[in-house]
C-alpha positions in Angstrom: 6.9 -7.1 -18.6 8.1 -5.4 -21.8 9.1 -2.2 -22.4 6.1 0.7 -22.3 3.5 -2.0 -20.1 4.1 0.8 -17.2 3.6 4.3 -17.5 3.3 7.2 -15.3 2.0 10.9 -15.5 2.6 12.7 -11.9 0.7 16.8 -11.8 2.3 18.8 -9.1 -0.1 21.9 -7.3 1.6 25.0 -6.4 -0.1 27.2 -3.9 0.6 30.7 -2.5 1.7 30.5 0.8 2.8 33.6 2.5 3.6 35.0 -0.9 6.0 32.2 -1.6 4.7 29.9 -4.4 5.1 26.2 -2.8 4.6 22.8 -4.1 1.5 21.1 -2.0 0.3 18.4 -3.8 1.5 15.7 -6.1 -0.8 13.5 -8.0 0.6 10.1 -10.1 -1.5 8.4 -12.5 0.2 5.1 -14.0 -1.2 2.7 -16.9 -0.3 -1.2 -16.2 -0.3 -3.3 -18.5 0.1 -6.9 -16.9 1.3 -9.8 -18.8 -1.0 -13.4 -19.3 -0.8 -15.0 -15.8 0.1 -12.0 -13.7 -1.0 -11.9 -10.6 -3.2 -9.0 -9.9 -3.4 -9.5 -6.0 0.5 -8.5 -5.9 0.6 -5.5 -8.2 -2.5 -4.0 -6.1 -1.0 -4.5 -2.7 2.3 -2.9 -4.4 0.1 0.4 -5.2 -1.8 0.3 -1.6 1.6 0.5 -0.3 4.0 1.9 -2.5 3.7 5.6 -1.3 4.7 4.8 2.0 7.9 2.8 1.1 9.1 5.6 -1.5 12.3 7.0 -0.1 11.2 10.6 -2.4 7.3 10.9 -0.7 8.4 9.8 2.7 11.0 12.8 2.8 8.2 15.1 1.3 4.9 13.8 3.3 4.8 16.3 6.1 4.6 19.2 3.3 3.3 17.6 0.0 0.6 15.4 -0.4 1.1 12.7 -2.9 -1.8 11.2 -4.0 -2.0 8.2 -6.5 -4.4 6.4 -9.5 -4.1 3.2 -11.5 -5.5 1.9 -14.9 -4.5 -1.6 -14.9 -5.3 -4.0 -18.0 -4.9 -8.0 -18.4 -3.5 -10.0 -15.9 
């Protein structure tokens, strides 16, 4: 894949909680663009289970919810 073919915009939500502003949400949008030939079936069972192989959302899932989306062109 060349440079720019991925692309990612993540939105964090902060709550009040007990008067403490805390991060409860995350949500990751990224924009694929596959090569001629790719093959599609392996980049979507890559997103179905990227979330729960990330060392960063694994350490933050019992407090932040990370949620994810995917626009993903050619193949």
């Amino acid at each position: 894949m060349a440079d720019g073919d991925i692309s990612c915009t993540a939105e964090g939500t902060n709550e009040i909680v007990d008067r403490i502003i805390v991060l409860t949400r995350i949500d990751v949008h990224y924009t694929i663009r596959l090569p001629e030939g790719a093959d599609r079936e392996k980049v979507d069972r890559a997103l179905a289970t990227h979330v729960d192989k990330c060392p960063t959302a694994k350490s933050i899932e019992d407090s932040v919810a990370v949620a994810w989306t995917a626009d993903i062109e050619g193949g």
